[in-house]
N, CA, C and O atoms as CSV, one atom per row, in Angstrom:
chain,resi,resn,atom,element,x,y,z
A,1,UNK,N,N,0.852,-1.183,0.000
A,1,UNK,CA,C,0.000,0.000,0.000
A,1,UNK,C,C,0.887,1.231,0.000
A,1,UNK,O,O,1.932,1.314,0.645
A,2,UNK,N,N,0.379,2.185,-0.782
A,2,UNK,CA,C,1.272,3.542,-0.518
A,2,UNK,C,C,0.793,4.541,0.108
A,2,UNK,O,O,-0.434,4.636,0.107
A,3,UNK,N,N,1.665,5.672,0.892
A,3,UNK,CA,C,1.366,6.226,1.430
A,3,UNK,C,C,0.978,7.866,0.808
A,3,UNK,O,O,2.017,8.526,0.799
A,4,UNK,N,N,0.090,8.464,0.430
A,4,UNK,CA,C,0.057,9.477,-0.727
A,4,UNK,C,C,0.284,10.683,-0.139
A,4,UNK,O,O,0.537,11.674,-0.823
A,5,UNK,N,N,0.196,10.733,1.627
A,5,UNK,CA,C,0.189,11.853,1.980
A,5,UNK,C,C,1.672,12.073,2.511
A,5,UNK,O,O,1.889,12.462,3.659
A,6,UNK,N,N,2.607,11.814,1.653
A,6,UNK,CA,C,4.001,12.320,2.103
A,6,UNK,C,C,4.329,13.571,1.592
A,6,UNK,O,O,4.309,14.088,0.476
A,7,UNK,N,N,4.774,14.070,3.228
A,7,UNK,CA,C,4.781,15.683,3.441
A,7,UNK,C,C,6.606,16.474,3.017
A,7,UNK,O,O,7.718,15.945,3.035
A,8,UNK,N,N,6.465,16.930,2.908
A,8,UNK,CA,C,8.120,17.765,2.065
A,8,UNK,C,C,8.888,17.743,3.730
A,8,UNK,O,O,8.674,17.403,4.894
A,9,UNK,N,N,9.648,18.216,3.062
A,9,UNK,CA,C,10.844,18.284,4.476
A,9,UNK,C,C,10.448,19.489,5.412
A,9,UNK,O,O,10.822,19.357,6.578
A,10,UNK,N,N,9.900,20.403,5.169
A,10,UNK,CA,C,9.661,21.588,5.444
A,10,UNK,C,C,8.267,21.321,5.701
A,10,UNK,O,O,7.651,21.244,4.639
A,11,UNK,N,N,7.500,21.141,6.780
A,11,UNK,CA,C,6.448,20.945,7.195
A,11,UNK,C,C,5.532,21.965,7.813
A,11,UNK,O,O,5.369,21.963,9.033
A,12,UNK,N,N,4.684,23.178,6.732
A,12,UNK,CA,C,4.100,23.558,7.135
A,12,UNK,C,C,2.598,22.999,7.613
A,12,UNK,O,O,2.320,22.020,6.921
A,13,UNK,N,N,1.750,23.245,8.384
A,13,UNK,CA,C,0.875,22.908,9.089
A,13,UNK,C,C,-0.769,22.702,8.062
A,13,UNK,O,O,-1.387,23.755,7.908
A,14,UNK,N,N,-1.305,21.612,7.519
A,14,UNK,CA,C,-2.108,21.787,7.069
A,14,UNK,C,C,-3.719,21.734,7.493
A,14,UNK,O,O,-3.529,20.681,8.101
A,15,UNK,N,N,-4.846,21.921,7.652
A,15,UNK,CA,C,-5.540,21.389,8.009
A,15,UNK,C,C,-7.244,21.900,7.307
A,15,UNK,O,O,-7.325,23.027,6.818
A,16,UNK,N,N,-8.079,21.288,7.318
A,16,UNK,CA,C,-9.408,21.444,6.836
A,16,UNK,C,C,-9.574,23.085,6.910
A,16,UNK,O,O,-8.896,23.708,7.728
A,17,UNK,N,N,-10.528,23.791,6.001
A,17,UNK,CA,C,-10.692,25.232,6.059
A,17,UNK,C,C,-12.263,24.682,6.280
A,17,UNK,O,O,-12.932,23.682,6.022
A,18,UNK,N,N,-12.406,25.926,6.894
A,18,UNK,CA,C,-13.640,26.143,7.797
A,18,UNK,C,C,-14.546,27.066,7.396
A,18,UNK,O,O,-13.725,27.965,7.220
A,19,UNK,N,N,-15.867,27.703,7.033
A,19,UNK,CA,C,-16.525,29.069,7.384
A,19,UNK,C,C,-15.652,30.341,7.862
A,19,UNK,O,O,-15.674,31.491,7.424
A,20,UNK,N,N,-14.855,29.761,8.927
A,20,UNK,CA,C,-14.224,31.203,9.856
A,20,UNK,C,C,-13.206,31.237,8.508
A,20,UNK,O,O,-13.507,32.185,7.783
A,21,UNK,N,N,-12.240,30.555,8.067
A,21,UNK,CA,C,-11.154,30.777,7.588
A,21,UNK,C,C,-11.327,31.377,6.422
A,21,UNK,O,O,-11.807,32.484,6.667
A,22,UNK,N,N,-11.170,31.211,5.125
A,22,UNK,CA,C,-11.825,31.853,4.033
A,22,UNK,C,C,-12.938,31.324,3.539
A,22,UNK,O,O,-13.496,30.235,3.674
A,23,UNK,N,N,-13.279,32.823,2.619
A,23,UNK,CA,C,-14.750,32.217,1.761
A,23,UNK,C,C,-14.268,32.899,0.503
A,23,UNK,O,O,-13.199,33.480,0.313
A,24,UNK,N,N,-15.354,32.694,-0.373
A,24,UNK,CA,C,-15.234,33.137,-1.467
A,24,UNK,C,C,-15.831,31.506,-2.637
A,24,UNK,O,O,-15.271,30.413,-2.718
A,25,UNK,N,N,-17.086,31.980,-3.342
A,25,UNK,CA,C,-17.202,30.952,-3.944
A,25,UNK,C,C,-17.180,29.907,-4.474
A,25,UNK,O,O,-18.240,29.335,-4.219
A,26,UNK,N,N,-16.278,29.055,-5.354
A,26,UNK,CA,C,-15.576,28.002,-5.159
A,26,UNK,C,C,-15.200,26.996,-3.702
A,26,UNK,O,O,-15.614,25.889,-3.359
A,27,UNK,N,N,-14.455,27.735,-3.219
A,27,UNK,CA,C,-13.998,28.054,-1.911
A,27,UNK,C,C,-15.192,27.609,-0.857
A,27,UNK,O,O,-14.985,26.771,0.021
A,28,UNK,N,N,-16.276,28.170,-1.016
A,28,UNK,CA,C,-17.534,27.826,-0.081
A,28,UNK,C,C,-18.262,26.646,-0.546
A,28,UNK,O,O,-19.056,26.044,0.177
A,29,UNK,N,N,-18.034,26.363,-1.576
A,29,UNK,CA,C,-18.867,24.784,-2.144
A,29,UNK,C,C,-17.990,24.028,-2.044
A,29,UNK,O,O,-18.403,22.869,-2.027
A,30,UNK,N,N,-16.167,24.191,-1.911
A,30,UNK,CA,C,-15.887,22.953,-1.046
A,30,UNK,C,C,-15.680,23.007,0.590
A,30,UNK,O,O,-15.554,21.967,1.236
A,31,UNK,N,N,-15.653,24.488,1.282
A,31,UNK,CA,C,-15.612,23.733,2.240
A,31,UNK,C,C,-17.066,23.228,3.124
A,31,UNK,O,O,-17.248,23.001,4.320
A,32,UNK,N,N,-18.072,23.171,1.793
A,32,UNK,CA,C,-19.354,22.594,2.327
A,32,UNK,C,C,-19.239,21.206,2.006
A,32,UNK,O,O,-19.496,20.456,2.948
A,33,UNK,N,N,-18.885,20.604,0.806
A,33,UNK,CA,C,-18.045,19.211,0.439
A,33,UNK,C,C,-17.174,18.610,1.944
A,33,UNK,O,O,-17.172,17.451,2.358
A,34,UNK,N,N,-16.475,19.814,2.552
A,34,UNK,CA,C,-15.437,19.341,3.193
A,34,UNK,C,C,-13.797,18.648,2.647
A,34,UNK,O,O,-13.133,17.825,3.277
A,35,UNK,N,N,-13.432,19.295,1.265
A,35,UNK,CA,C,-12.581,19.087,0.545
A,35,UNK,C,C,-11.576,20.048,0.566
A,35,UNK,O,O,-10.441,19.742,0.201
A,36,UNK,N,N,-11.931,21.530,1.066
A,36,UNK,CA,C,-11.362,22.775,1.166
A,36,UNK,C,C,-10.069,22.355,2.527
A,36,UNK,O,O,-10.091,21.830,3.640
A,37,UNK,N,N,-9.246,22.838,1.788
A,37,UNK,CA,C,-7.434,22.575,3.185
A,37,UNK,C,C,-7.237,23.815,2.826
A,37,UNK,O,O,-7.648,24.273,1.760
A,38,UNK,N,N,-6.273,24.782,4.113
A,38,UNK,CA,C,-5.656,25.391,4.231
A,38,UNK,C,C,-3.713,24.943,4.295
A,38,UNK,O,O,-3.454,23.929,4.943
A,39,UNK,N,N,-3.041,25.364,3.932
A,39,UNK,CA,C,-1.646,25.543,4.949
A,39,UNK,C,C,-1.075,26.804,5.286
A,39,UNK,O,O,-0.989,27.819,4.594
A,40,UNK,N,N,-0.694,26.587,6.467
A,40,UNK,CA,C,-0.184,27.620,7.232
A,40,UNK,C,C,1.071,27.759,7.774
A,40,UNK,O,O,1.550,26.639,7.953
A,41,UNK,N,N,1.673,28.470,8.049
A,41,UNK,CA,C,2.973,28.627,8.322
A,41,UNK,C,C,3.207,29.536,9.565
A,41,UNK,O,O,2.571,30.577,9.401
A,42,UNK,N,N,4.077,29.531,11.087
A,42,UNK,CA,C,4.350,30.448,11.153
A,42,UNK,C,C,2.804,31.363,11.821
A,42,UNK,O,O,2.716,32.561,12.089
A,43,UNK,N,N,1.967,30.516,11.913
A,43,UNK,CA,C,0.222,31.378,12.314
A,43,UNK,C,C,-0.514,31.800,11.369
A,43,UNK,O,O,-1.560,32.421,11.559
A,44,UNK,N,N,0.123,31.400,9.850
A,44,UNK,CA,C,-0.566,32.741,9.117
A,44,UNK,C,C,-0.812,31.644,7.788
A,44,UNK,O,O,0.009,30.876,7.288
A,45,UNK,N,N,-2.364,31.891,7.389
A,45,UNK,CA,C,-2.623,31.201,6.105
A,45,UNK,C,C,-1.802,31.572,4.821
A,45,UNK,O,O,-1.583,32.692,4.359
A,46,UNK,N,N,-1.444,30.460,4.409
A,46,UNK,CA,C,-0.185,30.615,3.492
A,46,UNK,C,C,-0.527,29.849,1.575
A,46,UNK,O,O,0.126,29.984,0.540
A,47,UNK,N,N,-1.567,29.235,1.813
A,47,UNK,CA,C,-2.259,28.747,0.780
A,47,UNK,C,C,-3.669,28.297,1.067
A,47,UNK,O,O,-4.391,28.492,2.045
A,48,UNK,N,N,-3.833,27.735,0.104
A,48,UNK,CA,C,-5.535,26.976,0.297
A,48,UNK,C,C,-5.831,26.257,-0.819
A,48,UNK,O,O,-5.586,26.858,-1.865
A,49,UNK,N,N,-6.394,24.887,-0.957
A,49,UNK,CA,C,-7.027,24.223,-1.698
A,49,UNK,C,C,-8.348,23.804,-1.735
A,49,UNK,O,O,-8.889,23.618,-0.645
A,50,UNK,N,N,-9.217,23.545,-3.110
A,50,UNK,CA,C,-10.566,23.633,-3.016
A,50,UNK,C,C,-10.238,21.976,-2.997
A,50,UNK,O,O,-10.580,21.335,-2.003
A,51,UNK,N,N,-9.737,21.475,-3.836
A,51,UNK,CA,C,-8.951,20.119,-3.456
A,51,UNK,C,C,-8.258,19.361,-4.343
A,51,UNK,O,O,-8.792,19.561,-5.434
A,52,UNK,N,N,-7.058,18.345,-4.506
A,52,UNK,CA,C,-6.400,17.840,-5.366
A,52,UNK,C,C,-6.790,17.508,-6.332
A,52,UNK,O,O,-5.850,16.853,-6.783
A,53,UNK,N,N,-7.574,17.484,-7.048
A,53,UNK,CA,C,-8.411,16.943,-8.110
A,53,UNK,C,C,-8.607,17.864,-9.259
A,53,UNK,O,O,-8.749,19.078,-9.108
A,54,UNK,N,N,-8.615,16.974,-10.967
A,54,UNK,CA,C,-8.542,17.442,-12.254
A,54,UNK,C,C,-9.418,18.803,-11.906
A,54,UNK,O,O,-8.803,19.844,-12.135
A,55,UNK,N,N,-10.518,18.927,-11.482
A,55,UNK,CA,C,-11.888,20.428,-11.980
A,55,UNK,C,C,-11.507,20.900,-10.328
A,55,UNK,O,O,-12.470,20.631,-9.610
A,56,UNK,N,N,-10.518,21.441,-9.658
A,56,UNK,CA,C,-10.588,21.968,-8.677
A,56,UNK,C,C,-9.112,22.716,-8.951
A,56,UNK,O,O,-8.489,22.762,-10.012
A,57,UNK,N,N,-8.730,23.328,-7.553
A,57,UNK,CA,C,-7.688,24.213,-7.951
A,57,UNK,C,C,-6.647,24.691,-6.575
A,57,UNK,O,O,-7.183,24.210,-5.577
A,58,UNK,N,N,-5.700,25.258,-6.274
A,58,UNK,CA,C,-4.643,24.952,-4.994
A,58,UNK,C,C,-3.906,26.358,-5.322
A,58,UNK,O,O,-3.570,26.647,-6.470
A,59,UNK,N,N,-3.732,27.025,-4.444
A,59,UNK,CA,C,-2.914,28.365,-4.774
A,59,UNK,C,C,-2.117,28.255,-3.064
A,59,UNK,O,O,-2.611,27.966,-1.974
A,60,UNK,N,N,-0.713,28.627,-3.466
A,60,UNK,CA,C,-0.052,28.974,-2.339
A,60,UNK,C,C,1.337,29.941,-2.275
A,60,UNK,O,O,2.170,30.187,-3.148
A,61,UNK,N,N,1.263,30.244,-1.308
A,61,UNK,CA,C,2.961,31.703,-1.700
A,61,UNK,C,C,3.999,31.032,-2.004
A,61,UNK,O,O,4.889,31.662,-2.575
A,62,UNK,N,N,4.249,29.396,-1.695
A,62,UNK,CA,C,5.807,28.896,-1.867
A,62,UNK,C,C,5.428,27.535,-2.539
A,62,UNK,O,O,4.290,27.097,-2.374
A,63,UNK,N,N,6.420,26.794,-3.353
A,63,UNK,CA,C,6.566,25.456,-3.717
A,63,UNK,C,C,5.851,24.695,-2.141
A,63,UNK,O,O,4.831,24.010,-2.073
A,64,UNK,N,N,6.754,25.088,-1.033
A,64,UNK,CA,C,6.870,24.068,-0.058
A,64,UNK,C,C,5.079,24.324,0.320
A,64,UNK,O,O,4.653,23.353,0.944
A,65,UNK,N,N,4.250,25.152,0.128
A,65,UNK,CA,C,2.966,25.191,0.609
A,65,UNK,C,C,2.105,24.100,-0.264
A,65,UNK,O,O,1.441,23.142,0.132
A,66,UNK,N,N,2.330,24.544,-1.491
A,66,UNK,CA,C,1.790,23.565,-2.358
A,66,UNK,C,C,2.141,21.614,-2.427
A,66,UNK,O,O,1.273,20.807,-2.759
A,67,UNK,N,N,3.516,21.241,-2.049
A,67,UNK,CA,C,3.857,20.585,-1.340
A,67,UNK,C,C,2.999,20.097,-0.589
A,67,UNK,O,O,2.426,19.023,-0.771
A,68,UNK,N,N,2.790,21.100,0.618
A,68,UNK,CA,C,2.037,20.534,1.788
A,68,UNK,C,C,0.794,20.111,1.509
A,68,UNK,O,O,0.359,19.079,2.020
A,69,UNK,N,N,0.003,20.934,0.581
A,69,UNK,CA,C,-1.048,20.427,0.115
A,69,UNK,C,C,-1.376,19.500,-0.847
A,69,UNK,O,O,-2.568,19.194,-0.884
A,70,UNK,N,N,-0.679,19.002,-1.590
A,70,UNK,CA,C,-0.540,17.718,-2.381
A,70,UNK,C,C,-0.092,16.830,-1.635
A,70,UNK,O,O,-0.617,15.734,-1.832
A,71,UNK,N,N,1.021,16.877,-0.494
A,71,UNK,CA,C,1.027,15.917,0.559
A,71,UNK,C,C,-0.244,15.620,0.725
A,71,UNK,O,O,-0.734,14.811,-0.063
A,72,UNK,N,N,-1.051,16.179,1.747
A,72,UNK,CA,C,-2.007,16.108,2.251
A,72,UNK,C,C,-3.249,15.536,1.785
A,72,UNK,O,O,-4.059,15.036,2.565
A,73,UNK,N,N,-3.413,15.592,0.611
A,73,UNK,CA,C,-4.229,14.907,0.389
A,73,UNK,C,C,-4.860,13.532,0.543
A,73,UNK,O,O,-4.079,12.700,1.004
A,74,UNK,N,N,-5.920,13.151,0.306
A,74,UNK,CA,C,-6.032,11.563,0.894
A,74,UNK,C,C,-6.230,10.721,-0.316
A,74,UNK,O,O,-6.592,9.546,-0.252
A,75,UNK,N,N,-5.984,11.353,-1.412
A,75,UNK,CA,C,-6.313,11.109,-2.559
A,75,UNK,C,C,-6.084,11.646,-4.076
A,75,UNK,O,O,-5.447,12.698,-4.143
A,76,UNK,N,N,-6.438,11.173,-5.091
A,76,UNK,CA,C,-6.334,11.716,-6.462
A,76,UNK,C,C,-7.227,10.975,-7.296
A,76,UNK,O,O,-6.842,10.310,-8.257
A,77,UNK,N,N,-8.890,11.128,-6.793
A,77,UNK,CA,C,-9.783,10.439,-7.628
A,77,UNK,C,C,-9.753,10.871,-9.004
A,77,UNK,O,O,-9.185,11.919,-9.310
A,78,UNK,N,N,-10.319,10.145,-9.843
A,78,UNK,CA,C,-10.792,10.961,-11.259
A,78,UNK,C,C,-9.340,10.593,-11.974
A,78,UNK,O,O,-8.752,9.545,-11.708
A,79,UNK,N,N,-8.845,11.545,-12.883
A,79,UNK,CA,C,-7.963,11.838,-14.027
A,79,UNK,C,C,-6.678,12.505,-12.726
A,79,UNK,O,O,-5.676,13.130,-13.071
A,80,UNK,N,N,-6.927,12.277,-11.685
A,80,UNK,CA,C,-5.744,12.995,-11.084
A,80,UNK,C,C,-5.786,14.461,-10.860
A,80,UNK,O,O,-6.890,14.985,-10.714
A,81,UNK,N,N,-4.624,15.238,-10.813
A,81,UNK,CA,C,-4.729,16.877,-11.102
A,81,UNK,C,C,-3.445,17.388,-11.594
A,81,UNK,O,O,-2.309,16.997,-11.325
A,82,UNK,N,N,-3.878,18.437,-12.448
A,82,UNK,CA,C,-3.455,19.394,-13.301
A,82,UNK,C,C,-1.831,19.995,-12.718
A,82,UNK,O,O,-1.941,20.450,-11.579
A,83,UNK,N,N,-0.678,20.060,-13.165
A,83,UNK,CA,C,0.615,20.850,-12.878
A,83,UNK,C,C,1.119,21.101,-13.720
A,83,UNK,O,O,1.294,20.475,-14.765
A,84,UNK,N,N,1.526,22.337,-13.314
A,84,UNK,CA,C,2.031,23.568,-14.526
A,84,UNK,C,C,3.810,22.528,-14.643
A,84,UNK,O,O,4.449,22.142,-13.664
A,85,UNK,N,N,4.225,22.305,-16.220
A,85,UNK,CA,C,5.003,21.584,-15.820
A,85,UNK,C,C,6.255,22.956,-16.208
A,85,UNK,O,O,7.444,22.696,-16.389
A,86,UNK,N,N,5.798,24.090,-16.263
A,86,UNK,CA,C,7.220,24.554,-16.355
A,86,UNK,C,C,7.420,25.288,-14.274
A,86,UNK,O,O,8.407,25.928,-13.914
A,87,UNK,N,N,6.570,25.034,-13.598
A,87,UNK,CA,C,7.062,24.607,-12.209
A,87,UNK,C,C,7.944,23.640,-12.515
A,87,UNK,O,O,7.575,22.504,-12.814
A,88,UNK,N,N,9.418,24.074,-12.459
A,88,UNK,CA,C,9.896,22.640,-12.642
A,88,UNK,C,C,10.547,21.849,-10.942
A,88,UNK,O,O,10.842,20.657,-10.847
A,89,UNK,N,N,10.635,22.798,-9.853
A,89,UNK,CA,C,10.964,22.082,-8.859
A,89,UNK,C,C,9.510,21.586,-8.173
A,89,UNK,O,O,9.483,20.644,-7.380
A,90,UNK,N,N,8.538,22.183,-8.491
A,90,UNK,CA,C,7.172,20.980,-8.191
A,90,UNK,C,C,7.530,19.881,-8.890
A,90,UNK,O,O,8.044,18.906,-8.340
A,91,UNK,N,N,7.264,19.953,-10.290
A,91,UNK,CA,C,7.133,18.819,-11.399
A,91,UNK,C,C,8.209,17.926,-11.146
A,91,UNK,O,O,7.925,16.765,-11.440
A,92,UNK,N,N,9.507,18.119,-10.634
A,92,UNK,CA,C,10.206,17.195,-9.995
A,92,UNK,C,C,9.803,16.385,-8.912
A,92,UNK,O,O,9.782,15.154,-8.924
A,93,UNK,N,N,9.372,17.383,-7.641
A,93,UNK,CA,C,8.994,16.875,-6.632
A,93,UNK,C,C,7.825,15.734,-6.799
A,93,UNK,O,O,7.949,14.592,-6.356
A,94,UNK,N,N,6.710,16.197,-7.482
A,94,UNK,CA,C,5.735,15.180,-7.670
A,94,UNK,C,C,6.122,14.220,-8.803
A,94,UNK,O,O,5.117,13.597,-9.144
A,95,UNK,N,N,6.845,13.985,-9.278
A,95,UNK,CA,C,7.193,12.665,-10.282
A,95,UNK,C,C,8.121,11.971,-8.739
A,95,UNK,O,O,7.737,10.960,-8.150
A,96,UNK,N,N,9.197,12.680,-8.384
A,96,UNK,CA,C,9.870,11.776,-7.070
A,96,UNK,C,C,9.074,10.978,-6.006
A,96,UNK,O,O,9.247,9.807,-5.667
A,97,UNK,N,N,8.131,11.906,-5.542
A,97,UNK,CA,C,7.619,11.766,-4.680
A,97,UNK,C,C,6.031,10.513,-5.008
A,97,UNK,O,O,5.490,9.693,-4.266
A,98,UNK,N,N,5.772,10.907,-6.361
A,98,UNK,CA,C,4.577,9.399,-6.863
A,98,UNK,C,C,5.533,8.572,-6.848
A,98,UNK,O,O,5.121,7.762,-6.018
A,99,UNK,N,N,6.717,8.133,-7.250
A,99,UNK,CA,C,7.670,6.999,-7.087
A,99,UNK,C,C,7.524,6.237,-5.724
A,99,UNK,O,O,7.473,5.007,-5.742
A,100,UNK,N,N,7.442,7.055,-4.328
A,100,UNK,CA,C,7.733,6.618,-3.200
A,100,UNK,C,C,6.364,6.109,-3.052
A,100,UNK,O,O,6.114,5.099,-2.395
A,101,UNK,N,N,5.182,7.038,-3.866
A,101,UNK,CA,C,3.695,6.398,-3.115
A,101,UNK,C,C,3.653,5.122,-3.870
A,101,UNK,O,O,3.211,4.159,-3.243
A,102,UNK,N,N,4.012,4.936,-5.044
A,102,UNK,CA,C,3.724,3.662,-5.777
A,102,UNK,C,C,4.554,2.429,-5.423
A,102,UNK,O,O,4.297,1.328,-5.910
A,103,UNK,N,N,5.487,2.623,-4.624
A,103,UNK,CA,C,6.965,1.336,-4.069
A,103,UNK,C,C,6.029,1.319,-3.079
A,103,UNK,O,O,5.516,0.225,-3.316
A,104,UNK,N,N,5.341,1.827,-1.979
A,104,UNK,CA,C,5.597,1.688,-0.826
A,104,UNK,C,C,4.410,0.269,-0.856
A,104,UNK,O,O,4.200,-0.382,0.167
């Protein structure tokens, strides 16, 4: 079995977004789903995902946030999701890092 939620070395703090935390459309139909994550860093919201998946979407200030939130996930139903491949130290990270979920 693999483990999909392996987190970067740099472990900012992720966890479910709430009503209190942000809103904004998209944003409010997942965290009514319950699919909506934040990461945070440091006290301070630092990204947010509506959730890993092809028709959804993940914005964050650093590689390592986005990281955290593709860690985090519990999953990649469907067709998977979308990466910009000229990110090229993501697009590294996630080809390395599916290697470890698929051995394990």
């Amino acid at each position: 079995m693999y483990d999909r939620r392996a987190q970067p070395t740099w472990r900012p703090a992720t966890r479910c977004a709430s009503e209190f935390t942000v809103r904004g459309g998209e944003l409010d139909d997942a965290i009514k789903a319950g699919t909506a994550r934040v990461v945070e860093h440091l006290g301070k919201i630092t990204g947010y995902a509506t959730d890993v998946v092809f028709f959804a979407h993940a914005v964050a200030e650093t590689n390592q946030g986005l990281k955290a939130l593709i860690g985090a996930a519990p999953g990649f139903p469907g067709g998977g999701f979308l990466l910009p491949t000229r990110n090229g130290d993501l697009f590294r990270w996630c080809l390395e890092t599916a290697c470890a979920w698929f051995t394990r």
